[in-house]
C-alpha positions as CSV (number, residue, x, y, z in Angstrom):
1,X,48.2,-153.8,-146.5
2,X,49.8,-157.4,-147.2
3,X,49.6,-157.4,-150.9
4,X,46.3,-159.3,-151.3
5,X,42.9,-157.4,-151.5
6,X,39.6,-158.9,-152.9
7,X,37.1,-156.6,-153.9
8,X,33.7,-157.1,-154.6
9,X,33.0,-156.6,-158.6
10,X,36.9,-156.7,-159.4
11,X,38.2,-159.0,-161.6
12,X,39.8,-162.1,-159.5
13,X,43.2,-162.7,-160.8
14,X,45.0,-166.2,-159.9
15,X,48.1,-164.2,-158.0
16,X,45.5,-162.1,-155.8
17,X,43.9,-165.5,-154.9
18,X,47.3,-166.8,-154.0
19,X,48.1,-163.8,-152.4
20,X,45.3,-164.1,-150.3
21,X,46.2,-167.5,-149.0
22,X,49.8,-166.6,-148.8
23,X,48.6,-163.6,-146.1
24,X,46.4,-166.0,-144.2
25,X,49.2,-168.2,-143.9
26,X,51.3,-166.2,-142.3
27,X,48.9,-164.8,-139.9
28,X,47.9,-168.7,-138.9
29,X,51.6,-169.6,-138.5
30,X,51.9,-166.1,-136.0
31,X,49.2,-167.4,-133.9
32,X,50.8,-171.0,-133.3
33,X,48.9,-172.7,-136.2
34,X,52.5,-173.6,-138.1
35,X,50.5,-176.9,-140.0
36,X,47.6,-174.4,-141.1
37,X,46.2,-175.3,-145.0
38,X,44.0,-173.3,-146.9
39,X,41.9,-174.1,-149.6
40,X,39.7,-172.6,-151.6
41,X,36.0,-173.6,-153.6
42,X,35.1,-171.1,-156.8
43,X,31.3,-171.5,-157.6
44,X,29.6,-169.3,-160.3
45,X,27.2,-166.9,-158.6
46,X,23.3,-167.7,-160.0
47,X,25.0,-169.9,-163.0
48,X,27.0,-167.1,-164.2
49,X,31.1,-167.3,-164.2
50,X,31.7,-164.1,-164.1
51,X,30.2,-164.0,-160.8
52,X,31.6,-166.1,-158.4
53,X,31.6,-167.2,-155.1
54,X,34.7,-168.0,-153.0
55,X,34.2,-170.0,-150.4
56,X,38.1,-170.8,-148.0
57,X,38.3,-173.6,-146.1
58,X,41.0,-173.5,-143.6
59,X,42.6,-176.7,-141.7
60,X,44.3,-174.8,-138.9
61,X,46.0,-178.0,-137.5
62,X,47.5,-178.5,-134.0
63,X,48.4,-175.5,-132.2
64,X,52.0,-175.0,-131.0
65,X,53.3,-173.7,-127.9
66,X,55.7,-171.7,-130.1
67,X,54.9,-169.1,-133.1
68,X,56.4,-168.4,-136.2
69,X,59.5,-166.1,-135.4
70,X,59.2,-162.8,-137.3
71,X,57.9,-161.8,-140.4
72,X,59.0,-164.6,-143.1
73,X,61.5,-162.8,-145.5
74,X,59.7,-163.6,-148.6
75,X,56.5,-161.9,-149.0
76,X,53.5,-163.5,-149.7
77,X,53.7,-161.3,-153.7
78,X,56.9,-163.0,-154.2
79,X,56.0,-166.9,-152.8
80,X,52.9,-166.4,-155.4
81,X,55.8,-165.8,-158.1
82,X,57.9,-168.9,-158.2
């Protein structure tokens, strides 16, 4: 629904990854969490690359009394872009 979709036995493109983080983002930032970081671990699944594991580690960072006012006007697609 917010551009990013990871599907088990789909080809894992670089942009849906960022995508992915992008939407996490903003969902952290709407709950409070406006110093949230994401990262993320690729290991190959029983030795073999094109089965991978993903493994996000997120950092959500001090909590503020205040949220992230509205949606942010770039979507997560288009911050993956520049």
């Amino acid at each position: 629904a917010n551009g990013a979709e990871l599907r088990l036995g789909w080809p894992l493109e670089s942009q849906t990854l960022c995508r992915f983080q992008e939407v996490v983002l903003d969902v952290m930032n709407e709950k409070g969490f406006l110093d949230a970081e994401i990262s993320h671990d690729m290991r190959p699944t029983y030795g073999d690359w094109r089965n991978v594991t993903l493994v996000f580690t997120i950092v959500e960072g001090k909590r503020s009394d205040r949220t992230a006012v509205g949606a942010s006007p770039v979507s997560p697609a288009q911050r993956c872009m520049r």
